[in-house]
C-alpha positions as CSV (number, residue, x, y, z in Angstrom):
1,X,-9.8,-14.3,21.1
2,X,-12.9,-13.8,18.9
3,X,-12.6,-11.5,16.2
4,X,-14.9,-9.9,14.2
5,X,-13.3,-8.9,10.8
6,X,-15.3,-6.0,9.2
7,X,-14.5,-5.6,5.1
8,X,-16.7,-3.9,2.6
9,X,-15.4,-6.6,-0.2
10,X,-14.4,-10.2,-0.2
11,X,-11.4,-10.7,2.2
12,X,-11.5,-14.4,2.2
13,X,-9.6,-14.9,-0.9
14,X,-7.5,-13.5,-3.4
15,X,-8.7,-12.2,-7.0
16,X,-11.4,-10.1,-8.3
17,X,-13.9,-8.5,-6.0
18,X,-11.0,-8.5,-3.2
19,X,-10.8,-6.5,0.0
20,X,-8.3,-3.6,-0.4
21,X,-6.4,-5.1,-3.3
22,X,-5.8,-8.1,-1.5
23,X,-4.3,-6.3,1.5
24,X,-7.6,-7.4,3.6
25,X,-6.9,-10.8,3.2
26,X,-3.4,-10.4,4.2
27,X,-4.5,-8.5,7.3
28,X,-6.7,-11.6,8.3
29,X,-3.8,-14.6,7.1
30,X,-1.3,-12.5,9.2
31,X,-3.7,-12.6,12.8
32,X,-4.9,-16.2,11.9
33,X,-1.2,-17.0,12.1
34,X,-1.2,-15.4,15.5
35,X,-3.8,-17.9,16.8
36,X,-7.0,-14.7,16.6
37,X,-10.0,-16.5,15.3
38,X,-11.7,-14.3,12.6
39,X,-15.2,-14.1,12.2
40,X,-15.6,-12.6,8.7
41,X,-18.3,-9.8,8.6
42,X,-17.9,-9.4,4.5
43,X,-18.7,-8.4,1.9
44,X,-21.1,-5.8,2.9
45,X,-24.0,-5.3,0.6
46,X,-24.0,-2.0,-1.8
47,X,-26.8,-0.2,-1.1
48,X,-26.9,2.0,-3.7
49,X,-27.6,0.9,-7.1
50,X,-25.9,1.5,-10.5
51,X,-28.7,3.2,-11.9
52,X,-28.8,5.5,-8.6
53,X,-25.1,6.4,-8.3
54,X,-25.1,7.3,-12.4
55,X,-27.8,10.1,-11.2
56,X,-26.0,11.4,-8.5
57,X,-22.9,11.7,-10.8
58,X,-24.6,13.5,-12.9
59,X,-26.2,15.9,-10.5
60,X,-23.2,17.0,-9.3
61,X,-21.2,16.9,-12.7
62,X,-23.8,19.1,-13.8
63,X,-24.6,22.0,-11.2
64,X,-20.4,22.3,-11.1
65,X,-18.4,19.8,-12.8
66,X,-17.8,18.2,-9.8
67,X,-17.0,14.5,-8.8
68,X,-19.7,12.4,-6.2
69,X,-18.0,10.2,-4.3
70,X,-20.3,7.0,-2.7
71,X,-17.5,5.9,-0.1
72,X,-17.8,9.1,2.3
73,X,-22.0,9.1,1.7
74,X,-23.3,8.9,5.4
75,X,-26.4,7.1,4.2
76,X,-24.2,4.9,2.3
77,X,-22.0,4.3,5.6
78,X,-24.8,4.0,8.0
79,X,-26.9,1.2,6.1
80,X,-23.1,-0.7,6.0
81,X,-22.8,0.4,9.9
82,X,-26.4,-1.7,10.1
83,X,-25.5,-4.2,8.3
84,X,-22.6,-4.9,10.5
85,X,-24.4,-4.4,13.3
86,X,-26.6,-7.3,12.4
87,X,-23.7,-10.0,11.6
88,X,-22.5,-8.9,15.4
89,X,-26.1,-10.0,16.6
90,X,-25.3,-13.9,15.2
91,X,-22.5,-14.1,17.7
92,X,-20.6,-13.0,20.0
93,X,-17.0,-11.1,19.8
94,X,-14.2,-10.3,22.1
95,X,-13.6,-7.0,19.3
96,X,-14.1,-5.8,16.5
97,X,-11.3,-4.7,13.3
98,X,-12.4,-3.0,10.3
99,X,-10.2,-2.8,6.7
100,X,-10.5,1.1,6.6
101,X,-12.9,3.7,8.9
102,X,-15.5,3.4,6.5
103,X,-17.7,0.5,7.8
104,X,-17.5,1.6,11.2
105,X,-17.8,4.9,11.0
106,X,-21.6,4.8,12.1
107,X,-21.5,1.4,14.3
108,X,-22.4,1.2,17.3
109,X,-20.8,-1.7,19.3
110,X,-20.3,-2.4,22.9
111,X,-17.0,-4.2,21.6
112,X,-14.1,-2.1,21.2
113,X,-13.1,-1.3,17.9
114,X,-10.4,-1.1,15.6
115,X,-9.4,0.1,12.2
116,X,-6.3,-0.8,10.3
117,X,-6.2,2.0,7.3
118,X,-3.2,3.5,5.1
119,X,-4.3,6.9,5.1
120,X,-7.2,9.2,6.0
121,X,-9.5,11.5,4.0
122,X,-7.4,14.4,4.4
123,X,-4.2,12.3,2.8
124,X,-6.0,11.0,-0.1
125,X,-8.1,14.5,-0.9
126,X,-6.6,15.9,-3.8
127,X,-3.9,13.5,-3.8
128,X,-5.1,10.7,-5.7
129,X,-7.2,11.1,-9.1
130,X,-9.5,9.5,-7.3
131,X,-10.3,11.7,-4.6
132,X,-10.1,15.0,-6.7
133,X,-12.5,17.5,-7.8
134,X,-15.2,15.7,-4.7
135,X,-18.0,17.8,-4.8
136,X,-18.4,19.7,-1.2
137,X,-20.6,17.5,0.2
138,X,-18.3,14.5,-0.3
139,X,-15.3,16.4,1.2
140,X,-17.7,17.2,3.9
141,X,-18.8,13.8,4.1
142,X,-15.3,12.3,4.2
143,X,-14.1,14.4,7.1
144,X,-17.1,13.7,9.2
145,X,-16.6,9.9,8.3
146,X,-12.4,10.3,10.0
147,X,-13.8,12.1,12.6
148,X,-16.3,9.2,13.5
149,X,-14.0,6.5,13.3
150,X,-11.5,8.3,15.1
151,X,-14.0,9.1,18.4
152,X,-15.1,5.7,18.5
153,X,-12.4,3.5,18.1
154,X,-10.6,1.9,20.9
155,X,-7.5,2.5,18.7
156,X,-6.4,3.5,15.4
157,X,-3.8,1.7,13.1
158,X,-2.3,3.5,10.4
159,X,0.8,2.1,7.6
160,X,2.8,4.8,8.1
161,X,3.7,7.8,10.6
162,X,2.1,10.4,7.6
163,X,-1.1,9.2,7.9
164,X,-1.0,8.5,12.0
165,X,0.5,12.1,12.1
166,X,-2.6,13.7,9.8
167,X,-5.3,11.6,12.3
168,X,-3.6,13.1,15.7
169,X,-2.8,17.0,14.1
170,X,-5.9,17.3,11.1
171,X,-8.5,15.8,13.2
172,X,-7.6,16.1,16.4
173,X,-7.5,12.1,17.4
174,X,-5.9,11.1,21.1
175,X,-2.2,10.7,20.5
176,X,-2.6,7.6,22.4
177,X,-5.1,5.7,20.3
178,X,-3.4,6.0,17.4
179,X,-0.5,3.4,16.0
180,X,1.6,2.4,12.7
181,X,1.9,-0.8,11.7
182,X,3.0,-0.9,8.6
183,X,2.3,-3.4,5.9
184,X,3.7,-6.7,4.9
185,X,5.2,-8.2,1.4
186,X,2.6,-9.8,-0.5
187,X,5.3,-11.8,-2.0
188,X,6.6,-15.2,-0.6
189,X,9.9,-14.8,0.8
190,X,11.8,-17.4,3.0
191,X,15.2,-16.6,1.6
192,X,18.0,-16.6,4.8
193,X,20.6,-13.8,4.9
194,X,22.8,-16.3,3.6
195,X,20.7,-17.1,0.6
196,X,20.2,-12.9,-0.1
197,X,24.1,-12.7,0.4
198,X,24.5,-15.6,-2.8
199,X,21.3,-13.4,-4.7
200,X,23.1,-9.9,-4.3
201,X,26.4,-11.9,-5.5
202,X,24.7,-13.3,-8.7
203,X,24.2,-10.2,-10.1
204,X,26.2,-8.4,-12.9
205,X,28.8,-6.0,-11.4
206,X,28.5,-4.6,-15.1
207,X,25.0,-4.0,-16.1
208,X,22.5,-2.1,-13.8
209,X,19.3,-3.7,-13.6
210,X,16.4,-1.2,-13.0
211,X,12.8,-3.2,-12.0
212,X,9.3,-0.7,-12.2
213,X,6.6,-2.7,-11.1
214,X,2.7,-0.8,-11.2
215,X,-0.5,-1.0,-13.0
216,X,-0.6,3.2,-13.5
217,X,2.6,4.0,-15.7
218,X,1.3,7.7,-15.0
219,X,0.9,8.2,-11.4
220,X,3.4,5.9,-10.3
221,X,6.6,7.8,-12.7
222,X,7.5,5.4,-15.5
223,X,8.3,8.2,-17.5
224,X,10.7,8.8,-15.0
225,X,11.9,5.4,-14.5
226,X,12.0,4.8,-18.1
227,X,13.9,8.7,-18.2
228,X,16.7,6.9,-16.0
229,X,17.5,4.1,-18.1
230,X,18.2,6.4,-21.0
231,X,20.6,8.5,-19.0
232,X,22.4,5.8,-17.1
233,X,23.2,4.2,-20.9
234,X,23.9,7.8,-22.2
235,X,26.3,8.2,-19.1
236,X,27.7,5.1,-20.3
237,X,26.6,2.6,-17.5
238,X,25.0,-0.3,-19.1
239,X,21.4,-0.3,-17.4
240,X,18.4,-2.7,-18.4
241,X,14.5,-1.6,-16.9
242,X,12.0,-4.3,-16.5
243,X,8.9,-3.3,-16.3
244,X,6.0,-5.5,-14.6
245,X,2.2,-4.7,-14.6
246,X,2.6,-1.5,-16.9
247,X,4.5,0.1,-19.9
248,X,4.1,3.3,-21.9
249,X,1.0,4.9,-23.2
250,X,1.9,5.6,-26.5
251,X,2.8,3.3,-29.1
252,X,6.3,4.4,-29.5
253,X,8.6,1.3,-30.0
254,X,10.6,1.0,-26.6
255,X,14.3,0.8,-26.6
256,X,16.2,-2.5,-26.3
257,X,17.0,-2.2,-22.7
258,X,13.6,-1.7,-21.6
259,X,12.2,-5.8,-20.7
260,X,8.6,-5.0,-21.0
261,X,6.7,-8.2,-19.0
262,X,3.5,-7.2,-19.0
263,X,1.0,-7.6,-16.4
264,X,2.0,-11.1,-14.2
265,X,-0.7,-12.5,-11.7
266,X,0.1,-13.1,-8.2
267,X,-2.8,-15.1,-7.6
268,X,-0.9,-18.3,-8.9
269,X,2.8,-20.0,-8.0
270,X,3.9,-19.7,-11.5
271,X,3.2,-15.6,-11.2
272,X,4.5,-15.1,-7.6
273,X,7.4,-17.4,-8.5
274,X,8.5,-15.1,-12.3
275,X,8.1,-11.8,-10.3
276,X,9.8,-13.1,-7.3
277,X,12.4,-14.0,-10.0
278,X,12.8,-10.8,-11.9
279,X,12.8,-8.9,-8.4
280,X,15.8,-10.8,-6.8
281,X,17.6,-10.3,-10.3
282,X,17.4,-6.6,-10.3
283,X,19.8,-3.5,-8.5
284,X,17.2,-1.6,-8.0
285,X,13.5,-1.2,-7.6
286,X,12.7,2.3,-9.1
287,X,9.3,4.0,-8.4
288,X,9.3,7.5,-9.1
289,X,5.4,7.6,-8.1
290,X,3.6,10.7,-8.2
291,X,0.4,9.9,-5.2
292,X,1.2,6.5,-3.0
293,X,0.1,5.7,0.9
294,X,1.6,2.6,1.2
295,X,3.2,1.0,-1.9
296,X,3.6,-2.7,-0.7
297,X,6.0,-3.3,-4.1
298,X,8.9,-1.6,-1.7
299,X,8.7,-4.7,0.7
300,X,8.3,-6.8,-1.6
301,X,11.5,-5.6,-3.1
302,X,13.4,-5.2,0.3
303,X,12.4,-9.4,0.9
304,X,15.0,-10.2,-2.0
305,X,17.4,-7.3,-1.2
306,X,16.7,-5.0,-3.3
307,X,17.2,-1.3,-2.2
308,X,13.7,1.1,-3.3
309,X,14.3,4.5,-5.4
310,X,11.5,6.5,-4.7
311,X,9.3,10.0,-4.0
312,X,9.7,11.5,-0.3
313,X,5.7,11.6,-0.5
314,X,2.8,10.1,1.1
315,X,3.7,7.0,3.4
316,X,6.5,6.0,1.9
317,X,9.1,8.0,3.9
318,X,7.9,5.4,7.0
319,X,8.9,2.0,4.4
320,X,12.4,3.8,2.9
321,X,14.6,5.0,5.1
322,X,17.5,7.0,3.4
323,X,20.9,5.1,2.7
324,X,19.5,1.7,5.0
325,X,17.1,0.2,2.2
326,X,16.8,2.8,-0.3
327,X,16.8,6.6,-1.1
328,X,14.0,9.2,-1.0
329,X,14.1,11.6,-3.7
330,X,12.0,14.7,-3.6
331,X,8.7,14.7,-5.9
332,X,10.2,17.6,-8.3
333,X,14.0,15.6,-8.7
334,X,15.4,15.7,-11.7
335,X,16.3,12.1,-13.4
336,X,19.9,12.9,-12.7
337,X,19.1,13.1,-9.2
338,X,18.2,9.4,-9.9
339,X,21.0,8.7,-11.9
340,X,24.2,10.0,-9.7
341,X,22.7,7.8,-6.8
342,X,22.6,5.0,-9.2
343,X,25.8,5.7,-10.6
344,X,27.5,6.3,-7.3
345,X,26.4,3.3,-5.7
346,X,27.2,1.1,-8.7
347,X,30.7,2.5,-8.4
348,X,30.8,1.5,-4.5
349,X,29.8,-2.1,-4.9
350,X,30.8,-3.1,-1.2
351,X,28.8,-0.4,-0.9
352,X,26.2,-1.7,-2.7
353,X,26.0,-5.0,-1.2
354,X,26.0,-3.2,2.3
355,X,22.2,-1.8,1.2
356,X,21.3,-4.7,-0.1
357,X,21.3,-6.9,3.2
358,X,20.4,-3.9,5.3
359,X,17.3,-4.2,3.2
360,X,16.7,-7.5,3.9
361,X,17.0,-6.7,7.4
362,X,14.2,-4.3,6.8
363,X,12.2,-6.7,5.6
364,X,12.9,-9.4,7.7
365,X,12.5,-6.5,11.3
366,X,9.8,-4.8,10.5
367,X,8.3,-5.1,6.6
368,X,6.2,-8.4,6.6
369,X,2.8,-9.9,7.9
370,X,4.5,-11.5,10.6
371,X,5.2,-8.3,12.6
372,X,2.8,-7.1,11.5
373,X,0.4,-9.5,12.7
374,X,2.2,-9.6,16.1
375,X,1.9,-6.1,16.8
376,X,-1.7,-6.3,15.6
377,X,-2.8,-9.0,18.0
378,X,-1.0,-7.1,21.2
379,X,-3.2,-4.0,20.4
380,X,-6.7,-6.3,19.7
381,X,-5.6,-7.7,23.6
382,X,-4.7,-4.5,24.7
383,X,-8.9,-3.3,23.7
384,X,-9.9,-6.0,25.4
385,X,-8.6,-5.2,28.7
């Protein structure tokens, strides 16, 4: 099979300028492993300039103090639709997947295609900082765009059931074009469940280690995380937090048993390798986040067995399931919510341990590129029939 591989950004490689922060070039390792050829068709050109997009920001900002947003401009979509259109012209394609509905959302093909997104327009409006305060005609624009994507597509893959479930009931999509796969660990992880059985065993039976991994401290609750720490110690169980990528805005001086690491690079061994480390150390992953689709961190903490503390929002509720590699926790529980789980848990450690190698299984089932990749390629040779 032939595939042409529609990104707006570089999916070819890792690092700045990458597809979907990096998850377009895991899309396209995990189908190359499946034996799909790829035919990259990105980056796409920007066709609107910096000077250009600074006017329309301003327009808007100043007739209503509202936010333009490029991504859902159908002029902006159509000249990347074109520009797609002419890569397909070079050579010729058994189908076509795009990163997102964006690109495609004005192409016309003869090829079936295929989008692989985490969420549509009507998640991520009002959701996500990012998509607030859109001035009408970007709302109007980004609805239109789902709506495209959706009638043209041969099918639609969503991360989780949230966003599959908002393409079928929002905007009307066939229930039978639409699928979730969800993501993959962006993490290396070829432990066996014997090696995750020694992992679990290594850790302290008397400290609780506590692991917050994101780059927005704000959005994705380390206030809350780092609000769990201080409770568990009050409580009297001794609990460290490490925090990766992130730490707290103000300059306060942080407690002792908050590990601040900074932000570690996963673009080199030596960074996969320390993170990889500090995961498989920890109890818990906790990520209290306020707006997420599809937080990848979760399977990344599931490949080492680590159970995932986090919000019953977004796509999440499709990654955790309650009690099997986690706990959900509603977006308005309190930090002793977070903190009698904890507690509890700790005080089962059979228990414990049972989580911890259900959440490998997780990982191993149903949470990495492999499956993904597999279920991927059945659906690109289902289009093609």
């Amino acid at each position: 099979m032939k595939l042409a591989y529609v990104t707006i950004k570089n999916a070819q490689q890792l690092g700045k300028g990458t597809e979907w922060s990096g998850t377009g070039y895991h899309i396209a390792q995990a189908l190359t492993e499946q034996s799909v050829s790829i035919d990259y068709l990105g980056p796409l050109r920007d066709p609107l300039s910096m000077k250009a997009l600074r006017k329309l920001k301003r327009h808007y900002h100043q007739i209503g103090g509202k936010v333009y947003f490029k991504d859902t401009d159908p002029a902006i979509l159509q000249r990347y639709a074109n520009q797609v259109a002419e890569k397909l012209r070079l050579a010729p394609h058994d189908a076509i997947l795009s990163a997102t509905s964006n690109p495609i959302a004005y192409l016309k093909s003869q090829q079936p295609i295929l989008f692989w997104a985490d969420a549509t327009f009507q998640n991520t409006a009002e959701f996500y900082p990012k998509y607030s305060n859109l001035c009408q005609s970007s709302v109007d624009y980004g609805h239109e765009m789902e709506r495209l994507a959706l009638e043209k597509c041969r099918f639609a893959i969503y991360s989780s059931d949230w966003a599959a479930n908002t393409a079928i009931n929002f905007y009307g999509a066939e229930p039978e074009k639409v699928n979730v796969i969800p993501f993959g660990a962006n993490l290396t992880s070829n432990l066996s469940p014997i090696e995750v059985e020694s992992l679990v065993d290594s850790r302290p039976s008397t400290t609780c280690k506590l692991i917050f991994i994101g780059v927005d401290w704000i959005r994705k609750g380390g206030d809350k995380a780092l609000a769990v720490a201080k409770a568990l110690n009050q409580a009297g169980l001794p609990t460290e937090l490490t925090l990766i990528g992130t730490q707290p805005e103000d300059d306060a001086p942080l407690p002792d048993y908050v590990k601040p690491m900074g932000y570690i690079s996963k673009l080199t061994a030596s960074g996969q390798q320390q993170i990889s480390q500090l995961i498989g150390e920890s109890h818990f992953l906790v990520l209290p986040t306020l707006a997420d689709c599809s937080p990848i961190v979760l399977c990344e903490a599931n490949a080492f067995g680590v159970p995932c503390l986090s919000t019953d929002i977004g796509g999440i509720p499709t990654i955790v399931k309650p009690n099997i590699n986690g706990q959900l926790f509603g977006a308005q529980s309190s930090v002793g919510d977070y903190c009698t789980y904890i507690a509890d848990l700790f005080a089962d450690y059979s228990r414990y341990k049972k989580m911890c190698l259900s959440s490998f299984w997780e990982y191993k089932e149903r949470l990495n590129w492999q499956a993904a990749g597999k279920a991927a390629k059945a659906l690109l040779h289902q289009a093609c029939q």
